[in-house]
C-alpha positions in Angstrom: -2.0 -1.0 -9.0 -1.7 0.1 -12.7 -0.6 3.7 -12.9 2.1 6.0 -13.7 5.3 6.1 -11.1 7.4 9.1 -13.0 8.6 8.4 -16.3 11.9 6.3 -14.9 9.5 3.3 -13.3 6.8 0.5 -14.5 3.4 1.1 -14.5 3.0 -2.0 -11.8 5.6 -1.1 -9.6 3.3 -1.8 -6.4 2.6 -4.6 -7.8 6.2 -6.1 -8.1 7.3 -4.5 -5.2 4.7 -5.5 -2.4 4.6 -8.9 -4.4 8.5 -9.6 -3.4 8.1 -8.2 -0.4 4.8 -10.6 0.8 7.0 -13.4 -1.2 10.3 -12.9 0.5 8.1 -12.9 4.1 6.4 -15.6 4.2 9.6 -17.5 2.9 10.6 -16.5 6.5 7.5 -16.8 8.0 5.4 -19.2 6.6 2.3 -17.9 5.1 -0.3 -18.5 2.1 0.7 -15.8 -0.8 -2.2 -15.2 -3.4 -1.8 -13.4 -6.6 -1.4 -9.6 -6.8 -4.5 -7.7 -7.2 -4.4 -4.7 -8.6 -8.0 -2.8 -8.4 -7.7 -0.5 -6.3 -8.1 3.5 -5.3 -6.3 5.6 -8.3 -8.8 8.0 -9.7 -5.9 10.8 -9.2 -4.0 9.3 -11.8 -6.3 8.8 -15.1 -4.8 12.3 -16.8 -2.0 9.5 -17.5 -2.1 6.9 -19.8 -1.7 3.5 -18.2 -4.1 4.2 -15.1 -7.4 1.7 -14.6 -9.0 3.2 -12.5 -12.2 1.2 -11.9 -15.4 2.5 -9.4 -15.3 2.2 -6.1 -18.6 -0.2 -5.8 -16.8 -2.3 -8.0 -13.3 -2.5 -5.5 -15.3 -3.4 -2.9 -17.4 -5.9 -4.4 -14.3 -7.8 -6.3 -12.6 -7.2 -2.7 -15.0 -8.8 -1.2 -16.2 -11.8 -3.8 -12.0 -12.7 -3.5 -11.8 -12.3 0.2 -15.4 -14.4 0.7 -13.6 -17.4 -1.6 -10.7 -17.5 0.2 -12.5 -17.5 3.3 -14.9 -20.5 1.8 -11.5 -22.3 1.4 -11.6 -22.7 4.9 -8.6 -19.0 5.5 -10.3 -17.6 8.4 -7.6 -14.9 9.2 -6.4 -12.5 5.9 -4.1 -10.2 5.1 -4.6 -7.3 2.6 -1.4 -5.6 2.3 -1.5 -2.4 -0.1 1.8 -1.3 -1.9 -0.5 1.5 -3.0 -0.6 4.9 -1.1 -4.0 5.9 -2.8 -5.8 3.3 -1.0 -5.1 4.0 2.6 -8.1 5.4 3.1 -10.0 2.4 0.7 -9.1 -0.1 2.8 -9.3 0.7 6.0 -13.2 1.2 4.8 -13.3 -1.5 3.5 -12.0 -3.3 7.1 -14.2 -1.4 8.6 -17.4 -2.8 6.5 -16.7 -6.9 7.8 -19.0 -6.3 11.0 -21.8 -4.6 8.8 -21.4 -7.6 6.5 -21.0 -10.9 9.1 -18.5 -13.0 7.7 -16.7 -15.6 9.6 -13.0 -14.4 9.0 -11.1 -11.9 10.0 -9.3 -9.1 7.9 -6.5 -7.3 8.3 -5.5 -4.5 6.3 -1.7 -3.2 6.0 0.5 -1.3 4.2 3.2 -3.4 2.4 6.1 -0.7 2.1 5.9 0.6 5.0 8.9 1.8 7.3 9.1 2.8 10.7 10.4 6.3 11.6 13.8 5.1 13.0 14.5 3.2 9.8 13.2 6.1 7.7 16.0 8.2 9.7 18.7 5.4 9.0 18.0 5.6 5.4 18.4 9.4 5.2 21.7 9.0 6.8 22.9 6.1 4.8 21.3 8.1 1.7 22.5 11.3 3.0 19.3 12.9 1.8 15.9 13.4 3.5 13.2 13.3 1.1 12.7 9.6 0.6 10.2 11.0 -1.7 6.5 10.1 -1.6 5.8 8.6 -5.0 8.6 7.3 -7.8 11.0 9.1 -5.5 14.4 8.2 -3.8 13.1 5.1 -1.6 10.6 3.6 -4.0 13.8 4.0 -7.2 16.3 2.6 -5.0 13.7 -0.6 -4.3 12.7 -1.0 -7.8 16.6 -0.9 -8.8 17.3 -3.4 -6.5 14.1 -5.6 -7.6 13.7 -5.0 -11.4 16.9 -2.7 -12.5 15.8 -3.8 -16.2 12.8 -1.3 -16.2 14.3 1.3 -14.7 15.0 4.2 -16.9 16.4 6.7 -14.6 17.1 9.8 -17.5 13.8 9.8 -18.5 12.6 11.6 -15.4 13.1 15.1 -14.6 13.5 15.9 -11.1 12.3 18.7 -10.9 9.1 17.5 -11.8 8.9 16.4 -8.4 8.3 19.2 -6.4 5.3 20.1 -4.1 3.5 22.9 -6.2 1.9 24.2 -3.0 -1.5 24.4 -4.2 -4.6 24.2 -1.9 -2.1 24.7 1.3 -5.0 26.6 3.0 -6.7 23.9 2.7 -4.5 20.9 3.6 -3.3 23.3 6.8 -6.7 23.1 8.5 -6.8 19.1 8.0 -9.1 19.4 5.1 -9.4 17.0 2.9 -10.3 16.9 -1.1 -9.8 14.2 -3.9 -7.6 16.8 -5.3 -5.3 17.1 -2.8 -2.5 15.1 -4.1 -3.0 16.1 -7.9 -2.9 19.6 -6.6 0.6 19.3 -5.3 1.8 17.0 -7.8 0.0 16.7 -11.1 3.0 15.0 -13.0 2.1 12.3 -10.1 5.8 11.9 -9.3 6.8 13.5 -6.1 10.0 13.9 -4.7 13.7 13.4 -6.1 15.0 9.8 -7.6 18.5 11.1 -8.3 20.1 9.8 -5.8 18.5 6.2 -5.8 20.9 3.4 -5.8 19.9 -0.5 -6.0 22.2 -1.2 -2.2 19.9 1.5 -1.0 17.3 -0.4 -2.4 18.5 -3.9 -0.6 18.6 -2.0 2.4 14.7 -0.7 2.4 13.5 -4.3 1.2 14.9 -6.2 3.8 13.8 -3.5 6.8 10.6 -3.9 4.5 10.5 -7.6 4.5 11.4 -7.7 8.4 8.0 -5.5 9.5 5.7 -8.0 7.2 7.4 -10.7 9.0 6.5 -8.7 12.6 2.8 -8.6 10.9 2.1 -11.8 10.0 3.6 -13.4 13.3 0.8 -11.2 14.9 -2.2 -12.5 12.3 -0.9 -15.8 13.7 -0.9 -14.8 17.5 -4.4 -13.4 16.6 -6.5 -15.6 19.2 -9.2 -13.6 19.9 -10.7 -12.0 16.4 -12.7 -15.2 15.8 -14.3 -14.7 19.3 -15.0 -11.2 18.5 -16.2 -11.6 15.0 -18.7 -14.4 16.6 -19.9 -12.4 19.9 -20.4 -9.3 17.8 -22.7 -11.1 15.3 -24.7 -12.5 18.5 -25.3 -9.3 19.8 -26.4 -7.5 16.5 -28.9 -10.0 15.9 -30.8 -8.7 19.1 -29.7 -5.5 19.9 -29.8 -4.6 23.5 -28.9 -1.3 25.8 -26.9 -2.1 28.1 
């Protein structure tokens, strides 16, 4: 993704930071890395210079043209892992549209920066601060310091810039949900606190980071029965029947 992460980090940093992290897996646990790709959900962002945000239609269908070639190559099992928040709804969709559409490979979508809620509370300890923050914040700092400390420009943020504004709570309380949710609590799209960031923070995030892509791609591999799925499913929607 393309888009603004504070003023202190690059405008690709989910691109540079899912990249190392997919990179420094499959060093560990063999596995085919393909170039970034960076269309994906961002329409929130394009008050900001930097942003391409492209249509939806065209996501999907680029998603798809790439995931089809790859599968021509003979991949029959792959692995879409997001550094992007914005498209954890995108993707799952998009997942959810293989059946629909009958192809002969499997995909499995994931987020690449993921951590699990006993490392989240190990880092707060070690960091001594809870809000990892949720975009350009302490966590995602700390990794880009550790990753690419020469684009890091730490004073040109304000932190308090990153603080929930609170607008459309009624909303958000009753599970509602609005493509102006996250702009309405944080319009300078930078949300939480990068202060505290430190690049051995950021060593310790990308290798618990690095460890659960390993966990992931061991269980692609394990994967025995999608194939058989993918296949019986096609089967059956060519005749529908009632049980």
């Amino acid at each position: 993704m393309l888009e603004k992460h504070g003023n202190h980090l690059p405008l690709g940093t989910d691109m540079y930071t899912s990249t190392a992290i997919c990179k420094a897996a499959a060093e560990i646990e063999p596995a085919i890395v393909f170039p970034y790709y960076f269309f994906g959900q961002i329409a929130e962002a394009i008050h900001y210079p930097g942003t391409l945000a492209v249509s939806h239609q065209m996501m999907m269908d680029t998603l798809l043209t790439v995931c089809d070639e790859i599968g021509r190559n003979g991949i029959k099992k792959i692995m879409v892992m997001s550094g992007h928040g914005g498209n954890n709804h995108f993707l799952p969709f998009f997942a959810q549209e293989m059946p629909r559409l009958n192809r002969g490979y499997q995909v499995y979508t994931g987020f690449a920066v993921g951590l699990t809620e006993a490392q989240r509370k190990e880092i707060q300890e070690i960091a001594g601060y809870d809000d990892l923050g949720q975009h350009a914040g302490l966590a995602e700092t700390s990794l880009m310091m550790f990753l690419q400390p020469e684009l890091i420009h730490s004073e040109a943020q304000d932190p308090a810039e990153g603080r929930d504004l609170g607008r459309l709570a009624g909303i958000k309380e009753e599970g509602l949900f609005t493509g102006f949710n996250w702009y309405a609590s944080y319009p300078n799209h930078y949300a939480g606190d990068h202060s505290l960031a430190t690049p051995e923070l950021g060593k310790k995030i990308f290798d618990m980071i690095v460890d659960n892509t390993v966990q992931k791609i061991k269980a692609v591999k394990a994967d025995g029965e999608s194939i058989e799925l993918i296949n019986e499913f096609a089967a059956r929607g060519k005749t529908p029947k009632c049980n």
